[in-house]
N, C-alpha and C positions, 0 to 999 in steps of 0.2 A: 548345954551347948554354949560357948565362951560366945559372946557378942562386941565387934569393934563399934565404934559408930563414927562418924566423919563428915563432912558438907558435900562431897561431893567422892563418887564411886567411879574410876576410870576403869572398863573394862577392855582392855586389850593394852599389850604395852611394846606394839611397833610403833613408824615412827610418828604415825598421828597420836598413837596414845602416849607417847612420852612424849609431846610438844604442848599437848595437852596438859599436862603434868607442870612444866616451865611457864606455861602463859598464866595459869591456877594460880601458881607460887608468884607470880610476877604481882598477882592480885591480891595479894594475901589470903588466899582462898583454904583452908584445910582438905585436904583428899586422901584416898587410898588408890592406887593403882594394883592392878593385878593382872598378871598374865604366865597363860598355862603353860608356856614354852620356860625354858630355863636362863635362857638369857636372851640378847639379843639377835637379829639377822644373822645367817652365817651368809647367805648370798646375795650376791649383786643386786637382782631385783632394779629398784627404779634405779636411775644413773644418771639425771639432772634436775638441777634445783633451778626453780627460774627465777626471773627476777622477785615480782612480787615477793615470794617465798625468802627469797636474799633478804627481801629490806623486813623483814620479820625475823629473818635470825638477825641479822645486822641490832634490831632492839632490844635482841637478849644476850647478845654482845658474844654470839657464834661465828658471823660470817668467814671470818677473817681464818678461823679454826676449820672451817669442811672448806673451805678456798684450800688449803694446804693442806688436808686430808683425799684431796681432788685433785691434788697436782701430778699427778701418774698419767691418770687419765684425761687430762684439760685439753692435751694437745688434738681428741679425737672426735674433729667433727667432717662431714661428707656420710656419702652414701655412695659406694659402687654397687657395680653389679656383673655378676661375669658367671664363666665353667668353673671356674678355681680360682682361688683368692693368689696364690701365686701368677697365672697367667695376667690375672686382672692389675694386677700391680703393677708386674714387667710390662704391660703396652696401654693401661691408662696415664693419661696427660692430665688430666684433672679429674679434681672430683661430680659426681653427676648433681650435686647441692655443692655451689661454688659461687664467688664474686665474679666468676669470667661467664657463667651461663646465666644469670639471673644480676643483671646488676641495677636495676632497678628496685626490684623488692628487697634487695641486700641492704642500697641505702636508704628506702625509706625502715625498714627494720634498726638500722645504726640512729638514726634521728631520731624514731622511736623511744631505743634503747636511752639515750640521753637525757633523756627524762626521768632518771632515775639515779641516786646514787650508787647502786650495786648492777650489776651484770648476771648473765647468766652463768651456773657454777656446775660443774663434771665433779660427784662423789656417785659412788655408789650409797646402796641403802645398809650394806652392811658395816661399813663407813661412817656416815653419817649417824645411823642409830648408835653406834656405838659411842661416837663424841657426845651427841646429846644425852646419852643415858650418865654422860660421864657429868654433865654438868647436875642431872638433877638426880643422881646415887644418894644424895643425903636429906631426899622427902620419901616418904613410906611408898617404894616400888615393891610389889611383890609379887616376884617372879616364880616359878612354878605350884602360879597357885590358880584354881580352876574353878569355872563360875559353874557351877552345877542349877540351881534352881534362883528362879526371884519373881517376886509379887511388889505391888506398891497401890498405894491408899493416896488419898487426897493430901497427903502430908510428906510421904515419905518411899523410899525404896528398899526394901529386904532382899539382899541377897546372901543364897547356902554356897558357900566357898568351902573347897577341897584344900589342904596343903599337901602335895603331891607326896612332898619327900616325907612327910610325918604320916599323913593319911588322916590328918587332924581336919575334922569337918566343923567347919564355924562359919557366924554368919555375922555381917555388916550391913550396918545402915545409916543410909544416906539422905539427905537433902532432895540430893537428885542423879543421876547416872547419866556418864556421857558412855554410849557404845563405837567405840573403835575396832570391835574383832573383825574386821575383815569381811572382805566379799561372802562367806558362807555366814554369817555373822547368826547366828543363834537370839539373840537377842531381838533380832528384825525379823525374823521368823516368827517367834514366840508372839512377837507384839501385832503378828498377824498384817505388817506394815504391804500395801498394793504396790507392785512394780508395775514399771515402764523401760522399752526401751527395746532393743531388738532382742535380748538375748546371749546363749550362745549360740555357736554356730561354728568351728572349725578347733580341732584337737591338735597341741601342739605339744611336744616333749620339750624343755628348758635341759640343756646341758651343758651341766658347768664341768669346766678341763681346764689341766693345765699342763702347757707345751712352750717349749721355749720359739716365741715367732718376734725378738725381737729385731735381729739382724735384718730378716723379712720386713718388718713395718717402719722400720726408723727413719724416719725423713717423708713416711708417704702415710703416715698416721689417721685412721678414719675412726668414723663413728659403724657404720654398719655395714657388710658384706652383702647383697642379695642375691640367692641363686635358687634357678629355676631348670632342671632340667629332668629328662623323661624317670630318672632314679629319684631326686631330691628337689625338695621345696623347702624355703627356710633364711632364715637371717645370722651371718654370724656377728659379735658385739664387743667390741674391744671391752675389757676390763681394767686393764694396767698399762697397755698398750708393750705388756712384757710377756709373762708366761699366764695371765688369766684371761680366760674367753669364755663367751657363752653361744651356742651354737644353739636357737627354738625351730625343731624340725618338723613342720607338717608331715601326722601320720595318721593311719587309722589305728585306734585300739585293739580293734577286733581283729587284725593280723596278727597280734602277740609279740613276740620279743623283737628289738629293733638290734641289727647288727653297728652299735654306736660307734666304735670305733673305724669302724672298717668307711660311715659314712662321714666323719669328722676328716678321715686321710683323704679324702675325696674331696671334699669342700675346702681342704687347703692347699691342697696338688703335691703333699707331700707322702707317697706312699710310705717310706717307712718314718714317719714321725714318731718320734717319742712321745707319749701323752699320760696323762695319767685323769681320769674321773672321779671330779670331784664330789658332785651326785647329780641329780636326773629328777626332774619334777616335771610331772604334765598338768598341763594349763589349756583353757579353751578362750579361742577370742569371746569376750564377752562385752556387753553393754545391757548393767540393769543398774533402775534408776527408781530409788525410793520418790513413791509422790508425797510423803510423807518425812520428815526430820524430828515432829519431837509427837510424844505420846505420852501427856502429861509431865510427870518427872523423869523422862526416859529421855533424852535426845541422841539421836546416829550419827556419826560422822565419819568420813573417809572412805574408804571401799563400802563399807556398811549401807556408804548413805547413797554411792555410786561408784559401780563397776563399772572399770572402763579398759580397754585395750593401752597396749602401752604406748599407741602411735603419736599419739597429741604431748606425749611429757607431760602428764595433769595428774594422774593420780595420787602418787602423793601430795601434789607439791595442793592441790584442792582441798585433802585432809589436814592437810596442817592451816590453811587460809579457814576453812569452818570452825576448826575449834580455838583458834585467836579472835573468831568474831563473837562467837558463843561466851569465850573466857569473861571477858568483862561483864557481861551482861548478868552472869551468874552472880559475878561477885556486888555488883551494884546491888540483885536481889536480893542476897543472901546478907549484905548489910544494909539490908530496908531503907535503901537511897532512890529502889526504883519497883514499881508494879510488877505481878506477874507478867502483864502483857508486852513487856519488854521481849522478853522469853521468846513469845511467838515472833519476832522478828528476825529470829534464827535461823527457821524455816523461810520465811517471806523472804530474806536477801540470800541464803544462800542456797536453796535449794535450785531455781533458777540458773546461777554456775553451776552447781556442777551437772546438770543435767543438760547445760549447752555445751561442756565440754566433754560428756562423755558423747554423747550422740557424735559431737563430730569427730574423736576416736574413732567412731566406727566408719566413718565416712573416711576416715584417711586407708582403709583398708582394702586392698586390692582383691579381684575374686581370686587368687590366690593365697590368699591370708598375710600378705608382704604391705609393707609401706607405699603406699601411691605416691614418688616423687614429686609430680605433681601437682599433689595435693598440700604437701608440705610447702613448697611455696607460696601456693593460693592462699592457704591460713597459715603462713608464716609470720605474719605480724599480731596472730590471734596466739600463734606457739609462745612468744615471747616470755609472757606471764605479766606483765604490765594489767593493772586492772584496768581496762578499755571499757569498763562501765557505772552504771550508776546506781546503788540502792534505791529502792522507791517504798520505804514504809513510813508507819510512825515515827523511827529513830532518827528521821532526816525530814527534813522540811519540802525539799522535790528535787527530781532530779532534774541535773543540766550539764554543761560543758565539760569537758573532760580538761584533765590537766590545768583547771583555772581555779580552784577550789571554791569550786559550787557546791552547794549542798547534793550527797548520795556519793560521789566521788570521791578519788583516794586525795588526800594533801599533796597539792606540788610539788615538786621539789627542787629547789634552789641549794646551789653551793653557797657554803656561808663563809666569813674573813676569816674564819680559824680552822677552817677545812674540814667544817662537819657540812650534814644535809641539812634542810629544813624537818626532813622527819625525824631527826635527833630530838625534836624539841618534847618528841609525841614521848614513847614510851611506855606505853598503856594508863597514861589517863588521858584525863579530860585537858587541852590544854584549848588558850584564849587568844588567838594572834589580834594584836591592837594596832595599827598604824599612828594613832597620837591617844590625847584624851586622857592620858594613865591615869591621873585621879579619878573619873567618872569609873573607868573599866576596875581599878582597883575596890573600889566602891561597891561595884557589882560584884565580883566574885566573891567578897564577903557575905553576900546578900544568898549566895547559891549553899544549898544543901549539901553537894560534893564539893570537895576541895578540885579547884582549878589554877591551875599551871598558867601566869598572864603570861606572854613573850610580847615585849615592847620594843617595837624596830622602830621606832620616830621617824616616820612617813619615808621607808626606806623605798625608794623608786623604783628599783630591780622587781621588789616583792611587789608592789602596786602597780605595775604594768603586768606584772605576770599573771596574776587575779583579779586584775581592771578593776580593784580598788581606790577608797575614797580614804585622806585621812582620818575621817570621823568612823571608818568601817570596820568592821575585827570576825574574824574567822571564826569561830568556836569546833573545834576537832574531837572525836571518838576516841577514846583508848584504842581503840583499831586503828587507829589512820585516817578515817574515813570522818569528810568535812558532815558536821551535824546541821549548822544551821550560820548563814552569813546575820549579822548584827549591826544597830547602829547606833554612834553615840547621841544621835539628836532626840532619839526613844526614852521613855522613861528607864531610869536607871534598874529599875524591877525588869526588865523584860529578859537578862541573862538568866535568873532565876527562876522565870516562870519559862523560858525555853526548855532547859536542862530537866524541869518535872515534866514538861508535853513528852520529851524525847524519852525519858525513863520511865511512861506510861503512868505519871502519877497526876490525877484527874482535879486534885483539890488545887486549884489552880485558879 
């Protein structure tokens, strides 16, 4: 049986596992990617990229590419709700999620927002996958290929891969395995991984159609349609805000066939609509929550690691956040820059996310199975994607203030005089923000085991009021974004170097 071998095994290659793939490559990490499907998303699926998720593709130099693979659907935000998406048009005046109903939590949301150099971004996932696979088509993807069996030792992971279209069975092995297959994920089964969380709990059909409603929406552009009445329960979902939608209808299974057309002409008040079906996926609201992320050489991530409803906008965009936090840490190990116990810090910071954001998915969920407008306001400033928190392990020194680049928090973000961010500077390494001192800090990062990126602002005042910094101070930042440990120059010049082994778990210090 032929055998590959590689650093690192990505199993599943949606869009956690193809972002997976870029932050890898951004490391110089070697991988194999595989997945059983033959290509990418053909459906909609998730439909907003939030921020946080923005300023991570913005560092693999995407943003600006799903911004304008997004632009069909940008204009569609609001929630109505009505008998027919026609009647609801012709006699609403505003949207039920608006600046005229909610304008407090609107602007502290916008002020929020400014805190960032990117915004929140409308692609679909079959969109979006498709740009990103287009960026990383020339590292080893291998699609219709099917992870049948694997075992792993102290050293290593084995897995028996299928080639669908050959039927050619061979095996690969790895360093270590990130699993991205998805909420049924095989991989977190096998590894016998404990859930949490409520569960399923309501069956829903997804159905994608396409009907021409743009004369109908133009100028009155939404994000979601809600309709409740004694025939139909269900959401429908702008796509293009042209001829694609997707219509998830509360049903019972056990009734059998569902008249889809006949309740599509219904929920748009168009009895004789033209339409055509695109296909029909059923889905149950779910929230299940790995208490668990890694299993020796195994780590979970994305749906795998937490099911979630699609109410909070978190699911992917939480898949792609773990395995940019995992990426580096892999590759520091993997070029013995940093201890196994790095590793475990995977689990400790990110499991926490996504298990506060899947729980409150489900909390955004009506006993209907529909969105709680309500509730979207309430955790509207939590929807944003803004990381509003603070890691608290070994990889950070402790956590503190938000937006002031305290150690466990994301790096601030300031506009700079050539019209980049401050997280330009980041990139996925280690980088050293200094306010004076340059020959002491130069000094230092010579002294460090990883190569570190100095950025010398000479006591720039914007940046030292922002981070209630001292000249003599200097930041030290994560290949993640995420502030590691604040510094001073009046310390002995060794202490950037014995920081950077505490933080990468290496003890000889």
């Amino acid at each position: 049986m032929k055998q590959d071998s590689t650093q690192v095994l990505i199993v599943g290659g949606g869009i956690t596992g193809l972002t997976a793939a870029l932050f890898l490559a951004q490391q110089g990490v070697n991988f194999i990617l595989i997945e059983k499907q033959k290509g990418t998303s053909i459906h909609p699926r998730a439909r907003t990229i939030d921020i946080r998720t923005m300023e991570l593709f913005r560092g693999l130099g995407l943003s600006e590419e799903l911004r304008e693979g997004g632009k069909a659907l940008a204009p569609a935000w609001g929630i109505l709700r009505g008998i027919n998406l026609v009647e609801t048009l012709n006699t609403t005046k505003s949207d039920i999620i608006g600046n005229a109903n909610f304008p407090k939590q609107f602007a502290a949301m916008k002020a929020l927002g400014e805190k960032s150099p990117e915004s929140v971004c409308r692609c679909t996932q079959d969109i979006s996958e498709a740009i990103i696979y287009q960026k990383a088509k020339h590292h080893d993807l291998r699609f219709n290929h099917q992870l049948l069996t694997f075992q792993q030792d102290e050293n290593s992971v084995a897995a028996v891969v299928k080639n669908k279209e050959t039927e050619e069975i061979y095996t690969i092995q790895a360093n270590y395995m990130i699993a991205a297959d998805g909420a049924n994920s095989m991989i977190r089964k096998q590894l016998e991984i404990p859930l949490a969380g409520h569960g399923a709990w309501m069956d829903l059909l997804n159905i994608y159609f396409e009907a021409d409603l743009s004369t109908l929406v133009r100028g009155r552009e939404f994000s979601q349609f809600l309709i409740e009445t004694s025939e139909i329960t269900g959401f429908l979902l702008a796509i293009n805000n042209a001829d694609r939608w997707t219509f998830h209808l509360r049903y019972d299974p056990e009734k059998g066939e569902v008249p889809v057309d006949e309740i599509l002409r219904k929920v748009i008040g168009i009895p004789d609509l033209k339409m055509s079906i695109l296909s029909i996926l059923p889905w149950q609201l779910t929230v299940r929550i790995a208490t668990q992320l890694r299993v020796n050489k195994i780590f979970i991530a994305g749906d795998a690691a937490h099911t979630m409803t699609p109410y909070a906008g978190k699911g992917a965009n939480a898949g792609i956040q773990d395995v940019q936090n995992l990426a580096w840490k892999l590759a520091a190990v993997l070029k013995h820059q940093a201890g196994d116990a790095l590793l475990d810090t995977y689990h400790t910071e990110r499991q926490p996310v996504g298990a506060f954001y899947a729980n409150l998915s489900g909390e955004m969920a009506d006993k209907n199975g529909l969105i709680d407008e309500s509730k979207m306001m309430q955790y509207g400033e939590k929807l944003l994607g803004l990381p509003d928190y603070a890691y608290d392990s070994t990889a950070v020194v402790r956590p503190s203030q938000l937006f002031r680049g305290e150690p466990g928090t994301c790096i601030p973000h300031m506009w700079l005089e050539d019209g980049s961010s401050s997280l330009d500077w980041v990139k996925g390494q280690f980088v050293l923000i200094a306010n004076g001192h340059f020959e002491y800090w130069r000094a230092a990062c010579k002294l460090s085991h990883i190569q570190v990126k100095l950025v010398e602002l000479s006591a720039n005042e914007p940046w030292m009021t922002l981070t209630q910094a001292t000249p003599t101070d200097a930041i030290l930042i994560r290949p993640d974004d995420f502030v590691a440990a604040r510094l001073n120059a009046l310390h002995p010049c060794e202490q950037l170097a014995k920081t950077i082994k505490k933080i990468c778990s290496l003890r000889n210090i």
